[in-house]
C-alpha positions as CSV (number, residue, x, y, z in Angstrom):
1,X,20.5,-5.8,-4.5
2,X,19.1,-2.4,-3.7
3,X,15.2,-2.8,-3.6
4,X,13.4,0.0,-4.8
5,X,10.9,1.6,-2.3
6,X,7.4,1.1,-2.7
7,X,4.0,0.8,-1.1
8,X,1.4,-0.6,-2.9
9,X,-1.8,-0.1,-1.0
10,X,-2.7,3.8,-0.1
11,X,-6.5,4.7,0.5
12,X,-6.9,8.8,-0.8
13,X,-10.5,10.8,0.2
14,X,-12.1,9.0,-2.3
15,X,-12.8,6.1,0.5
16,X,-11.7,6.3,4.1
17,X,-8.4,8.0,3.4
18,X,-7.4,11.2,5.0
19,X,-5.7,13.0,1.9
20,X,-6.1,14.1,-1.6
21,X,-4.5,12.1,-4.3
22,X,-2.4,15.2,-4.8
23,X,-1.0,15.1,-1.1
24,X,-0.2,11.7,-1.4
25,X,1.9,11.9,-4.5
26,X,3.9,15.3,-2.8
27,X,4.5,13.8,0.4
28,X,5.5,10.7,-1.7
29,X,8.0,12.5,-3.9
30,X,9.9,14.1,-0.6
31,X,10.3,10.4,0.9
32,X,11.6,9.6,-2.5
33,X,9.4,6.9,-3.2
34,X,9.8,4.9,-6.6
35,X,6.5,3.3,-6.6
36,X,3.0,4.0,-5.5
37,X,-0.7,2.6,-5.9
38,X,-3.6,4.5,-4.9
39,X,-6.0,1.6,-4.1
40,X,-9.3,3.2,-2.7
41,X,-12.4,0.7,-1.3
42,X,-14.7,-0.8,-3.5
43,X,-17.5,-2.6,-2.1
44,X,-21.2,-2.9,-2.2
45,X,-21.0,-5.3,0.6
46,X,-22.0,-4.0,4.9
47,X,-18.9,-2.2,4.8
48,X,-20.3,0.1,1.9
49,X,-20.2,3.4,3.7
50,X,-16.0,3.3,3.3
51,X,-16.1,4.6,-0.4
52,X,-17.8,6.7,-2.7
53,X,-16.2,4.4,-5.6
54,X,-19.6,3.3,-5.9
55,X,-21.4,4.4,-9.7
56,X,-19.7,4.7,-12.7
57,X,-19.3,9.0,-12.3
58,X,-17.2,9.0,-9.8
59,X,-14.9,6.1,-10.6
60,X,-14.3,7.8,-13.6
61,X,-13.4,10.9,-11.8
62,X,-11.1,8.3,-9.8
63,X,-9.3,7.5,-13.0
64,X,-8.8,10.7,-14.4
65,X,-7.6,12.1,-11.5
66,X,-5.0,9.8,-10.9
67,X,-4.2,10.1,-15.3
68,X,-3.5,13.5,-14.4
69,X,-0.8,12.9,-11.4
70,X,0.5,9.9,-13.9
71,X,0.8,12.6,-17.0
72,X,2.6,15.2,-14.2
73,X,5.4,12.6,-13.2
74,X,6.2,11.4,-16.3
75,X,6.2,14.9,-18.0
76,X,8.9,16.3,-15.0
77,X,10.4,12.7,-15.3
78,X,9.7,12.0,-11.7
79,X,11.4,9.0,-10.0
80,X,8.0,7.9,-8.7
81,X,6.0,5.5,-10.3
82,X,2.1,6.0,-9.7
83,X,-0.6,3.1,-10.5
84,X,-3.7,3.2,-10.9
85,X,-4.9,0.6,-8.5
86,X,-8.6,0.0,-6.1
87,X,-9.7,-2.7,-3.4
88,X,-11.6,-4.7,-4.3
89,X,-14.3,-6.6,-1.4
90,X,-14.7,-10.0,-1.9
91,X,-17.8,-9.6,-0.1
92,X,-19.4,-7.5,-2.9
93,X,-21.8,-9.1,-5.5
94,X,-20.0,-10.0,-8.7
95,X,-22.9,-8.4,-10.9
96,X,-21.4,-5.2,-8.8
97,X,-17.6,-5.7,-9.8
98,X,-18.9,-6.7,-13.4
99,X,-21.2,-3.6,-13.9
100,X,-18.3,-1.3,-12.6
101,X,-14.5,-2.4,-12.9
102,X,-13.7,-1.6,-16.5
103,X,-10.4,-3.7,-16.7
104,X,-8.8,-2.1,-18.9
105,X,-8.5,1.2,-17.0
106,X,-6.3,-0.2,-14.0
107,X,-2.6,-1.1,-13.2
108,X,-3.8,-2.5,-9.7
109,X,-5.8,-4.7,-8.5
110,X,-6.2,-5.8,-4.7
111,X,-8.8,-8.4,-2.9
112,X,-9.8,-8.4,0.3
113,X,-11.1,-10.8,2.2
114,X,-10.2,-13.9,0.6
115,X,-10.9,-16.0,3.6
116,X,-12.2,-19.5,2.1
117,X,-11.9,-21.9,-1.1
118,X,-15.3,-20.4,-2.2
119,X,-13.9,-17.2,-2.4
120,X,-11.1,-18.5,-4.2
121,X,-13.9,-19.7,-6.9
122,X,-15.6,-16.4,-6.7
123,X,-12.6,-14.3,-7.8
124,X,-11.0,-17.1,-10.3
125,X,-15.0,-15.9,-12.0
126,X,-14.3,-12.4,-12.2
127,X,-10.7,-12.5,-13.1
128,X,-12.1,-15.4,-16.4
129,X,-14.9,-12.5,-17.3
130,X,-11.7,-9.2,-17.3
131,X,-9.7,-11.6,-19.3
132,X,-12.8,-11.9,-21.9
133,X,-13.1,-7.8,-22.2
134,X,-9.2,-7.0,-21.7
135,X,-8.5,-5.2,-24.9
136,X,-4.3,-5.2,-24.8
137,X,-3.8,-8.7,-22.7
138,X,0.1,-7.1,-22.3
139,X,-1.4,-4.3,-20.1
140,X,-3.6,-7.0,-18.0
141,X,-3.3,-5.5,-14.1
142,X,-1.0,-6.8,-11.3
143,X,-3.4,-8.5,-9.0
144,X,-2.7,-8.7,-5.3
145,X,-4.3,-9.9,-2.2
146,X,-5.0,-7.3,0.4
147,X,-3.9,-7.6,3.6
148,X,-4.3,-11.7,3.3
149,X,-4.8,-13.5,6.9
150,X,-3.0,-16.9,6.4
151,X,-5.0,-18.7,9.1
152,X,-7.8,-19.4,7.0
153,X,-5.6,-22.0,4.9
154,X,-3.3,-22.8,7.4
155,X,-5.3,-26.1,8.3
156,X,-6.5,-26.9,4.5
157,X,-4.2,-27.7,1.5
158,X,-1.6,-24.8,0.6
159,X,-0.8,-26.6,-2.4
160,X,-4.2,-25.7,-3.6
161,X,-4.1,-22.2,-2.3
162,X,-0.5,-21.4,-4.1
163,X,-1.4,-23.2,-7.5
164,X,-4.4,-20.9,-7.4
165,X,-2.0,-17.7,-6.8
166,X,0.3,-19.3,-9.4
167,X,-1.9,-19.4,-12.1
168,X,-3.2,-16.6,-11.6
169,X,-0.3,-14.1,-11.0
170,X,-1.8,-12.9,-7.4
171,X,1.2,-11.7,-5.0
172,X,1.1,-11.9,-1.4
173,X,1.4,-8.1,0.3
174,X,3.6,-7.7,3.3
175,X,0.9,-4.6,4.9
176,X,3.0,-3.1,7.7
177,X,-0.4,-2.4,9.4
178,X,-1.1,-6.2,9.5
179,X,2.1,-7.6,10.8
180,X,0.3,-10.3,12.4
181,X,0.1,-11.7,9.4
182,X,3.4,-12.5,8.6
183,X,4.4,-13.7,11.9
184,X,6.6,-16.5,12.6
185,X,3.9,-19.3,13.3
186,X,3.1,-18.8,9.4
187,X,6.6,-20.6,8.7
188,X,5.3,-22.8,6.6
189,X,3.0,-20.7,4.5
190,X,5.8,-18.5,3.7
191,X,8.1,-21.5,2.4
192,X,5.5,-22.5,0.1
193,X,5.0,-19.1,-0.9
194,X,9.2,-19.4,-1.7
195,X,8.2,-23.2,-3.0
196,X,6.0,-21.9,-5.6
197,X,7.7,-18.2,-6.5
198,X,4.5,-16.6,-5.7
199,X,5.4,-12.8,-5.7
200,X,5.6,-10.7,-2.7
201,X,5.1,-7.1,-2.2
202,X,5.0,-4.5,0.0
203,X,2.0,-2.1,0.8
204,X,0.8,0.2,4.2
205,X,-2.6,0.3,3.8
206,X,-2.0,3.8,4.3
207,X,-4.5,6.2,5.3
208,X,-3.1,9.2,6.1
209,X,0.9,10.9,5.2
210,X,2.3,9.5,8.1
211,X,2.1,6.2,7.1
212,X,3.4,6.1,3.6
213,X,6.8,4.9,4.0
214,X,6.1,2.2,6.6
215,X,8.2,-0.3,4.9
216,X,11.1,-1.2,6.5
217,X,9.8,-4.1,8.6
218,X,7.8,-5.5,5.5
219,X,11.5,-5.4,3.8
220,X,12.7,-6.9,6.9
221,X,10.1,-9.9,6.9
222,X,10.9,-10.7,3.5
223,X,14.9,-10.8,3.8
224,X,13.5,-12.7,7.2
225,X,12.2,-15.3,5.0
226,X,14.9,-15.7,2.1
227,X,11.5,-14.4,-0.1
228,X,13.7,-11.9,-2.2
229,X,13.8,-13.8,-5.0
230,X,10.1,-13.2,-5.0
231,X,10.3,-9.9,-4.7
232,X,12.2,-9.6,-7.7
233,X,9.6,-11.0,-9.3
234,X,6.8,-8.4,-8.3
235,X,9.4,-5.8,-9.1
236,X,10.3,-6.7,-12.4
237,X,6.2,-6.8,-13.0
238,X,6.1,-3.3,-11.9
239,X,9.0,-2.1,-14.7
240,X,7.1,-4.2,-17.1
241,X,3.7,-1.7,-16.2
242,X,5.7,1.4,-16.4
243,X,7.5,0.7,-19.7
244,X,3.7,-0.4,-21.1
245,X,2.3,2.8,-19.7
246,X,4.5,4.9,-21.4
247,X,3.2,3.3,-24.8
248,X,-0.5,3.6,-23.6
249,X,0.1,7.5,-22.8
């Protein structure tokens, strides 16, 4: 089938990105993208400096921004999907994440840095507390892991690590700025990710224009290993989001 091009994980001015929201979806539209998440930093953790998501203000202004490009393409009946997505640091406190993250404003949601089985704990917590204050559960976000290193599992159970990702609806993001981490000597992870029918998606990490179509080698790595099957999966998630959108605005 013909995949539909996306990239799922682009950093704007609002963290360490180079361009305005509004750049990102222009240059998006002329590479005739179909899907898009802007996913700035969030993090009270050493790394705080990277974003100025960090008080209710101006993650509102975050929102409303994007609302505004979302209203523009569906109004001129773009072919480009935009999501409201952010990044969120495992590394922050969860009193942080709580006070902050109102669930019910996002289509996106990526971790980073889930590196152990205590962090695994940590984020089944938070995702428990957004499923108690998640007012339409049809509209709950598509939850992602951000440019995940398979070496910290590699010598631990998988099993445990894909029921996790199972239950919990998490895909695994090919990030063509990361392509260590699908390399080869991850065989095995990848067949259990095929085993289990975890989803798989694609996503640059971009941080500037140049960057946001990076996605043939990510499509590559996941014909690479038979994984399209899950791909459909992640896709037919993101038709789902855009048909409930269109209700919601």
């Amino acid at each position: 089938m013909q995949f539909p091009r996306l990239n799922l994980h682009i950093h704007s001015n609002y963290s360490d990105g180079k361009q305005s929201i509004t750049k990102i979806i222009a240059k998006s539209l002329k590479l005739e993208l179909n899907y898009i998440a802007i996913t700035d930093h969030f993090t009270n953790s050493w790394k705080a400096w990277v974003s100025k998501l960090n008080n209710n203000e101006t993650i509102l202004s975050y929102l409303e921004e994007i609302s505004i490009c979302q209203k523009f393409l569906r109004a001129k009946n773009k072919s480009l999907t935009l999501l409201k997505g952010i990044e969120v640091d495992l590394e922050s406190t969860e009193q942080f994440i709580k006070n902050h993250l109102d669930i019910n404003e996002f289509d996106l949601i990526l971790f980073e840095y889930l590196q152990s089985y205590e962090s695994i704990a940590f984020v089944k917590n938070i995702i428990h507390y957004w499923k108690k204050h998640i007012i339409n559960k049809n509209a709950f976000p598509i939850l992602g892991l951000a440019h995940f290193d398979p070496s910290y599992f590699m010598l631990g159970n998988l099993d445990t690590l894909m029921s996790f990702l199972k239950i919990y609806n998490i895909y695994f993001e090919f990030n063509s700025s990361y392509p260590s981490f699908y390399s080869t000597k991850y065989k095995r992870f990848f067949e259990k990710l095929k085993e289990h029918e975890i989803p798989v998606a694609i996503g640059c990490d971009s941080h500037n224009l140049k960057t946001l179509d990076n996605i043939e080698e990510p499509l590559e790595m996941i014909k690479y290993y038979n994984l399209e099957s899950n791909f459909e999966i992640l896709i037919k998630t993101l038709d789902c989001t855009k048909e409930i959108n269109k209700i919601r605005y």
